[in-house]
mmCIF file as gemmi writes it, N, C-alpha and C atoms, coordinates in Angstrom:
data_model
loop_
_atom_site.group_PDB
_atom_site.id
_atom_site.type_symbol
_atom_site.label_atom_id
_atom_site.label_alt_id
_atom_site.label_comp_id
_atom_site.label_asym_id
_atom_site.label_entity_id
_atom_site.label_seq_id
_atom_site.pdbx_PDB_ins_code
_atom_site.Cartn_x
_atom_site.Cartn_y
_atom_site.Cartn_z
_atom_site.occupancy
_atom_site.B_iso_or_equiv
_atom_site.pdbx_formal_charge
_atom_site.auth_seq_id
_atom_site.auth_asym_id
_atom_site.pdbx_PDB_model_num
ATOM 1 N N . UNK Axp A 1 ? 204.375 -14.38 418.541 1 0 ? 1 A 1
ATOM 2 C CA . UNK Axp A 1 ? 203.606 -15.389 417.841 1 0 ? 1 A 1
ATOM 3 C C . UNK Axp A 1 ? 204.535 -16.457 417.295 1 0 ? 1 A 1
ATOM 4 N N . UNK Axp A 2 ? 203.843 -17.891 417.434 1 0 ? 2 A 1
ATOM 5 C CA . UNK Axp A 2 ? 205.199 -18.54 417.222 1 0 ? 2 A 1
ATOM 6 C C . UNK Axp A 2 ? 204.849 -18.857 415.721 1 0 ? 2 A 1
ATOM 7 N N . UNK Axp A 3 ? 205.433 -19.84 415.135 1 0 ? 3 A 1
ATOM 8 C CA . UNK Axp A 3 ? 205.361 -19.738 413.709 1 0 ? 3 A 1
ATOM 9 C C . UNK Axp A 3 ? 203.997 -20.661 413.147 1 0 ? 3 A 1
ATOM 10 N N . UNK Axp A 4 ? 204 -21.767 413.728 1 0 ? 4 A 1
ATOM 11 C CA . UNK Axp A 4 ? 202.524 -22.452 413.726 1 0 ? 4 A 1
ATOM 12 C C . UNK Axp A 4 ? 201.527 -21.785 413.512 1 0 ? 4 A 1
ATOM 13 N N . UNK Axp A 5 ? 201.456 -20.665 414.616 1 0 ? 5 A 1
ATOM 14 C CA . UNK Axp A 5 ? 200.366 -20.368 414.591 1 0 ? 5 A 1
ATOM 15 C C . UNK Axp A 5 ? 199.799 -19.214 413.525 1 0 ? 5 A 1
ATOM 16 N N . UNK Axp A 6 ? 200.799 -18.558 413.254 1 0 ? 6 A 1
ATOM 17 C CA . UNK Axp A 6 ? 200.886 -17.621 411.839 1 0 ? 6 A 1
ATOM 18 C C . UNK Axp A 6 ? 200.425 -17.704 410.606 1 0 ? 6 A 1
ATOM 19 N N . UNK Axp A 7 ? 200.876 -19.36 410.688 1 0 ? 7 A 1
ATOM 20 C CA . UNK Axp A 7 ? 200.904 -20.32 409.211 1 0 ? 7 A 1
ATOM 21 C C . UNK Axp A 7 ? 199.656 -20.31 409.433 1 0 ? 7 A 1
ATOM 22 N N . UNK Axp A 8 ? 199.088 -20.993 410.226 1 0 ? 8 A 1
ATOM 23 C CA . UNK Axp A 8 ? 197.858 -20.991 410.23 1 0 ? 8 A 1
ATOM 24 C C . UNK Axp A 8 ? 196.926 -19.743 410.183 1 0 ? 8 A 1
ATOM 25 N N . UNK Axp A 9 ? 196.922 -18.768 410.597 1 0 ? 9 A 1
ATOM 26 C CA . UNK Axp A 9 ? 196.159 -17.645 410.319 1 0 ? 9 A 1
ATOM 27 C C . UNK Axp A 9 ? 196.42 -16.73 408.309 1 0 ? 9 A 1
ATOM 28 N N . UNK Axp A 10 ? 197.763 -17.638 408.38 1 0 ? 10 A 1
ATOM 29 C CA . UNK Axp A 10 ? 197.294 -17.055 407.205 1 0 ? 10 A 1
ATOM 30 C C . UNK Axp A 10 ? 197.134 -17.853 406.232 1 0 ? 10 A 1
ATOM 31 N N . UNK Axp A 11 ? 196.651 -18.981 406.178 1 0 ? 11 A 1
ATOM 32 C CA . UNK Axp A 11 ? 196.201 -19.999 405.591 1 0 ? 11 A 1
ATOM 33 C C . UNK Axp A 11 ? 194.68 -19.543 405.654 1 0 ? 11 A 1
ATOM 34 N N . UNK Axp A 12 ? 194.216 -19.582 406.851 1 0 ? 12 A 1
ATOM 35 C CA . UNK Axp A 12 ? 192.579 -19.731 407.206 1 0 ? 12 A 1
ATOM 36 C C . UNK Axp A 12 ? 192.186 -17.836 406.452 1 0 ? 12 A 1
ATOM 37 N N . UNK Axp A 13 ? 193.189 -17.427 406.108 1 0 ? 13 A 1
ATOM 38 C CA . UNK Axp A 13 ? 193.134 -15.991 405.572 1 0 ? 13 A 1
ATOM 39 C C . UNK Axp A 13 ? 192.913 -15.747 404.147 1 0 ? 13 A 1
ATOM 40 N N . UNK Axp A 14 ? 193.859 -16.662 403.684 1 0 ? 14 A 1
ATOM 41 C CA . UNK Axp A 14 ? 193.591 -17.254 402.169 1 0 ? 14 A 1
ATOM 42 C C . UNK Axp A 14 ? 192.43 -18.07 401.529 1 0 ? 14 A 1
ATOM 43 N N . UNK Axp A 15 ? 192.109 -19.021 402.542 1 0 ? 15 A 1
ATOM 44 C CA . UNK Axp A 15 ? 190.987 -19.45 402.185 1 0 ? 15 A 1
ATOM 45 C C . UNK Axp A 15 ? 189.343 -18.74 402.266 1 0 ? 15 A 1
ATOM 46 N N . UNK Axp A 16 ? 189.329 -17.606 403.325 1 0 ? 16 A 1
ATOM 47 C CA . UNK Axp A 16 ? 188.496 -16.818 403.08 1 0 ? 16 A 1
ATOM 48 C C . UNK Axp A 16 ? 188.559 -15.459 402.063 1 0 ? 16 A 1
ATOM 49 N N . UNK Axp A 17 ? 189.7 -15.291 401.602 1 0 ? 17 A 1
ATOM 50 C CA . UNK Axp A 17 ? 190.215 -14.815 400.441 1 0 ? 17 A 1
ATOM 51 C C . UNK Axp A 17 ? 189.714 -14.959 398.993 1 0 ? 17 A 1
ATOM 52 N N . UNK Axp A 18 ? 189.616 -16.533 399.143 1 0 ? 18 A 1
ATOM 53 C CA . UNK Axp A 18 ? 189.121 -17.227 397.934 1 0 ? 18 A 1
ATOM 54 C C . UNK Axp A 18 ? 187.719 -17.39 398.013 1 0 ? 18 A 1
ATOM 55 N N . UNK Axp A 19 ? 187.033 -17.558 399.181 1 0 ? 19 A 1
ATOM 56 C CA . UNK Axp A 19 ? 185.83 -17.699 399.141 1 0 ? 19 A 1
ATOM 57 C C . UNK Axp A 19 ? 184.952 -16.768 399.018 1 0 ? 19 A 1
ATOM 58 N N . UNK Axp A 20 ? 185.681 -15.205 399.371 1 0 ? 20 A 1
ATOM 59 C CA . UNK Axp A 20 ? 185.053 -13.956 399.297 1 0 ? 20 A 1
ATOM 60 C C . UNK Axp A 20 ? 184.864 -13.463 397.522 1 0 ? 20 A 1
ATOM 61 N N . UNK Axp A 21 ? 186.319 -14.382 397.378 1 0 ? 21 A 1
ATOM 62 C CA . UNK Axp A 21 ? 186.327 -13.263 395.818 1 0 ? 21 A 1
ATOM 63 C C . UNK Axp A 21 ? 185.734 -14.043 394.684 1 0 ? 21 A 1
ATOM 64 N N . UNK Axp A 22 ? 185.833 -15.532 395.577 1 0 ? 22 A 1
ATOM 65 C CA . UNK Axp A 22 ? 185.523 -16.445 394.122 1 0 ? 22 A 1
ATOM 66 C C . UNK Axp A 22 ? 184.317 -17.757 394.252 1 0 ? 22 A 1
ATOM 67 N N . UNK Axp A 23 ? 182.957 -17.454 395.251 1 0 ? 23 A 1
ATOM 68 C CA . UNK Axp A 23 ? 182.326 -18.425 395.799 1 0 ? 23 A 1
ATOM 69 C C . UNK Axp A 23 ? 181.963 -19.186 394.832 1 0 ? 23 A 1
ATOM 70 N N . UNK Axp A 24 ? 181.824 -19.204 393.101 1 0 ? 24 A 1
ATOM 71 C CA . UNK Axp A 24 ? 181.435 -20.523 392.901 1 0 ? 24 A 1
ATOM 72 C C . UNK Axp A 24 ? 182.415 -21.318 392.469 1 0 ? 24 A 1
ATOM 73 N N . UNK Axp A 25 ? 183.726 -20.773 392.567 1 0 ? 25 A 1
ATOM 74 C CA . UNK Axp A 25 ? 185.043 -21.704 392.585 1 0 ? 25 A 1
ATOM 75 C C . UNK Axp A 25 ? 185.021 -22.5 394.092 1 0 ? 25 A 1
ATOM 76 N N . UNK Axp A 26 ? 184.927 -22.107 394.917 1 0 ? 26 A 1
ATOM 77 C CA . UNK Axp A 26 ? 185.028 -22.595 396.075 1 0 ? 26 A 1
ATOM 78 C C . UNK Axp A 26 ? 183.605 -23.932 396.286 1 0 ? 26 A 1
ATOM 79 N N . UNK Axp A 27 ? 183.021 -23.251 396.072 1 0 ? 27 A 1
ATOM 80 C CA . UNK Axp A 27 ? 181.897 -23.878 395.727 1 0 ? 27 A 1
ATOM 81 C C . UNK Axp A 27 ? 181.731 -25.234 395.309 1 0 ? 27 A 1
ATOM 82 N N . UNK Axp A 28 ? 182.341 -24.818 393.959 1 0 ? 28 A 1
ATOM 83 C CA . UNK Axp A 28 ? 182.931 -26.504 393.099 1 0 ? 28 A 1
ATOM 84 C C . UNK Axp A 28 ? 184.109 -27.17 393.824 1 0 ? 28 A 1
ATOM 85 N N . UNK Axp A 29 ? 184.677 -26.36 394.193 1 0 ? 29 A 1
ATOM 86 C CA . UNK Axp A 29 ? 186.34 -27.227 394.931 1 0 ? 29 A 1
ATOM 87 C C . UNK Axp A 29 ? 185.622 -27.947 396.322 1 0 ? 29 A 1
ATOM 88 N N . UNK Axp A 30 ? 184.189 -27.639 396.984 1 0 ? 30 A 1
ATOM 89 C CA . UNK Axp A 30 ? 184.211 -28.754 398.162 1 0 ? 30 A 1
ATOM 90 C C . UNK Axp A 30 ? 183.242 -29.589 397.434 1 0 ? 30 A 1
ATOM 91 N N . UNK Axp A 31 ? 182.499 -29.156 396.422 1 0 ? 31 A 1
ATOM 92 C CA . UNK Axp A 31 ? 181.99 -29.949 395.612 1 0 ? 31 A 1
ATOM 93 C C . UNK Axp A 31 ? 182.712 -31.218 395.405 1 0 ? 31 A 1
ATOM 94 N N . UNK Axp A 32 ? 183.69 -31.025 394.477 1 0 ? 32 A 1
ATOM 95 C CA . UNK Axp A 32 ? 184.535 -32.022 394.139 1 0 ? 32 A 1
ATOM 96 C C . UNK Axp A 32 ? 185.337 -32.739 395.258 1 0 ? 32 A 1
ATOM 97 N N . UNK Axp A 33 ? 185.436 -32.128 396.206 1 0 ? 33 A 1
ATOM 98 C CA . UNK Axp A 33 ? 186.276 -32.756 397.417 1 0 ? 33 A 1
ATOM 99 C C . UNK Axp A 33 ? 185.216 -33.906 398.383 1 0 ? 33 A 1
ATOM 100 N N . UNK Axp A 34 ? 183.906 -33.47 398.239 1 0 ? 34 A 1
ATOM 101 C CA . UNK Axp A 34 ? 182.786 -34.445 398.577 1 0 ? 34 A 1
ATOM 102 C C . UNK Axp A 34 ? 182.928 -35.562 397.546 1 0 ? 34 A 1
ATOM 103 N N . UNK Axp A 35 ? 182.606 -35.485 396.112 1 0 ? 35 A 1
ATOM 104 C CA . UNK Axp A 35 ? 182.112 -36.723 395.456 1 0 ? 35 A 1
ATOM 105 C C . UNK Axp A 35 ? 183.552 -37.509 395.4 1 0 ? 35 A 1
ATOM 106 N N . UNK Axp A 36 ? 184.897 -36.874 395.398 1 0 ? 36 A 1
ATOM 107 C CA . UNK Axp A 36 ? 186.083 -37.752 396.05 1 0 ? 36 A 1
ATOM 108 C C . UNK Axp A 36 ? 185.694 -38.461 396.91 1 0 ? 36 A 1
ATOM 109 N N . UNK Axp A 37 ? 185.176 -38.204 397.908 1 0 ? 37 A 1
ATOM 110 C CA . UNK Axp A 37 ? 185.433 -38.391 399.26 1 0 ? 37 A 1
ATOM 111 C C . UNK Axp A 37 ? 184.058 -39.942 399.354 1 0 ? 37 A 1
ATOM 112 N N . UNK Axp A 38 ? 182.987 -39.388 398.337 1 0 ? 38 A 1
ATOM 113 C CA . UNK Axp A 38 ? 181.936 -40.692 398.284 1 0 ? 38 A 1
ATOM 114 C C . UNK Axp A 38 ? 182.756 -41.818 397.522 1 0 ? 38 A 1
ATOM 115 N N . UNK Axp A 39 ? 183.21 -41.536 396.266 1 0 ? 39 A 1
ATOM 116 C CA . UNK Axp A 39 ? 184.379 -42.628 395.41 1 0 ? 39 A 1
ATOM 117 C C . UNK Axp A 39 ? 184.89 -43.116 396.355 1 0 ? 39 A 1
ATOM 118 N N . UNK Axp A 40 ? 185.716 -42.782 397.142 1 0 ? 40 A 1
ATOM 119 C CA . UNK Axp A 40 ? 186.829 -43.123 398.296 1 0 ? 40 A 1
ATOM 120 C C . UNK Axp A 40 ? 186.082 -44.538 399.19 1 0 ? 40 A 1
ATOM 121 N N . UNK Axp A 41 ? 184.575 -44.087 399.643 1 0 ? 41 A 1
ATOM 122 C CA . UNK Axp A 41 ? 183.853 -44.744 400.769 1 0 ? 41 A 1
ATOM 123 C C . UNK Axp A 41 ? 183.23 -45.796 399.824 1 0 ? 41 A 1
ATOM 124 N N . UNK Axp A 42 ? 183.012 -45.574 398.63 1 0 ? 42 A 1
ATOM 125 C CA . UNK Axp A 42 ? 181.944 -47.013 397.477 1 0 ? 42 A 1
ATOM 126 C C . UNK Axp A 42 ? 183.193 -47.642 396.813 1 0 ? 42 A 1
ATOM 127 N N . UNK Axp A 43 ? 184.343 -47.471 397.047 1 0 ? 43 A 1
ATOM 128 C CA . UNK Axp A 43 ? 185.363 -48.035 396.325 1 0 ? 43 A 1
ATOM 129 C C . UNK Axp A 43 ? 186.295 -49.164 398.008 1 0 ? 43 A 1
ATOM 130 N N . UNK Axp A 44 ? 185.931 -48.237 398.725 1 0 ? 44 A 1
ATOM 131 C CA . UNK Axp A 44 ? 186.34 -48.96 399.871 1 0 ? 44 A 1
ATOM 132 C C . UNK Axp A 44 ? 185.206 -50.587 400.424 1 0 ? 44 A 1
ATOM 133 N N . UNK Axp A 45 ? 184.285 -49.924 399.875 1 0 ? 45 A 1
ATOM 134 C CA . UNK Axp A 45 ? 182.782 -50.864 400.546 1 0 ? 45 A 1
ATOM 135 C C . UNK Axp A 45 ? 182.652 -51.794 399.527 1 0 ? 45 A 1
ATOM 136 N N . UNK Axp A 46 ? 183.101 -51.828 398.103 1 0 ? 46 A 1
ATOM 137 C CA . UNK Axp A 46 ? 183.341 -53.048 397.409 1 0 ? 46 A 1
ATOM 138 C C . UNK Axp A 46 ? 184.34 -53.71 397.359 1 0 ? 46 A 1
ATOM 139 N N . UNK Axp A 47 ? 185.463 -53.081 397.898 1 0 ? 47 A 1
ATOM 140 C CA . UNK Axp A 47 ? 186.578 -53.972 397.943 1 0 ? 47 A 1
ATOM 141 C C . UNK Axp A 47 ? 186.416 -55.266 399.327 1 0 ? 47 A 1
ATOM 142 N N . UNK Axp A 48 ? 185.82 -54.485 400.387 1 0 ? 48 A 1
ATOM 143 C CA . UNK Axp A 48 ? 185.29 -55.262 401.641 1 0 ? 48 A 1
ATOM 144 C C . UNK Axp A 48 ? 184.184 -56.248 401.388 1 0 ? 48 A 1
ATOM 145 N N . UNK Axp A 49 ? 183.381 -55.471 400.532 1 0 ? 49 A 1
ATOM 146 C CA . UNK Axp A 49 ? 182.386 -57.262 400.117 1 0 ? 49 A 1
ATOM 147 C C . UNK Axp A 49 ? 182.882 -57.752 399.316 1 0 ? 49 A 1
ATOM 148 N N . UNK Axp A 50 ? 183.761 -57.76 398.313 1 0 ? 50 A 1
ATOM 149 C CA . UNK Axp A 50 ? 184.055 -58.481 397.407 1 0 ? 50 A 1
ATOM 150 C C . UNK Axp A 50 ? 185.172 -59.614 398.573 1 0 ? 50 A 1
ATOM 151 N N . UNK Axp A 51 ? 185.765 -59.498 399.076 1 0 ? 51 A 1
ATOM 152 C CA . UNK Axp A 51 ? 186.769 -60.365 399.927 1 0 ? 51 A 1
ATOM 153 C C . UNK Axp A 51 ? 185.712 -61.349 400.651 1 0 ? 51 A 1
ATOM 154 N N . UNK Axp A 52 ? 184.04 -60.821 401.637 1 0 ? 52 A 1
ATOM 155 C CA . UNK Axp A 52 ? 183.243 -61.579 402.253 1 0 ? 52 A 1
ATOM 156 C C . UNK Axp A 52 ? 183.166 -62.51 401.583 1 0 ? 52 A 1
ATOM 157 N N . UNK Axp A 53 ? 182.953 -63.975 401.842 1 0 ? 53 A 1
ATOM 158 C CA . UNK Axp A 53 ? 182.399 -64.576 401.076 1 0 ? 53 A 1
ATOM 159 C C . UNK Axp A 53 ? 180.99 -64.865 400.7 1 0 ? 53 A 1
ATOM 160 N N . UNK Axp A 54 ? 180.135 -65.395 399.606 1 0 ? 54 A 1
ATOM 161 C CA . UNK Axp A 54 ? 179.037 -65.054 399.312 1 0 ? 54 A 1
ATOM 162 C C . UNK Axp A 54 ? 178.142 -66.552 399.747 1 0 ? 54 A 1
């Protein structure tokens, strides 16, 4: 097994780790990784109309 691929299994090992032992932590963590992710896209979409002109 080369090392890539290890890392990766035990990454994807950990994260079902956490999700087994702790689902409404996990829960909140893609929670929060979504409403980032909307900030990210309404912070991007006013900076682009604000430059259009009106």
């Amino acid at each position: 097994m080369n090392v890539k691929k290890l890392t990766g299994l035990i990454v994807i090992a950990l994260v079902v780790f956490f999700i087994v032992t702790n689902p409404s932590g996990a829960s909140g963590a893609v929670s929060g990784i979504g409403n980032w992710l909307y900030g990210v896209g309404q912070n991007v979409t006013t900076f682009f109309s604000d430059l259009a002109p009106s």
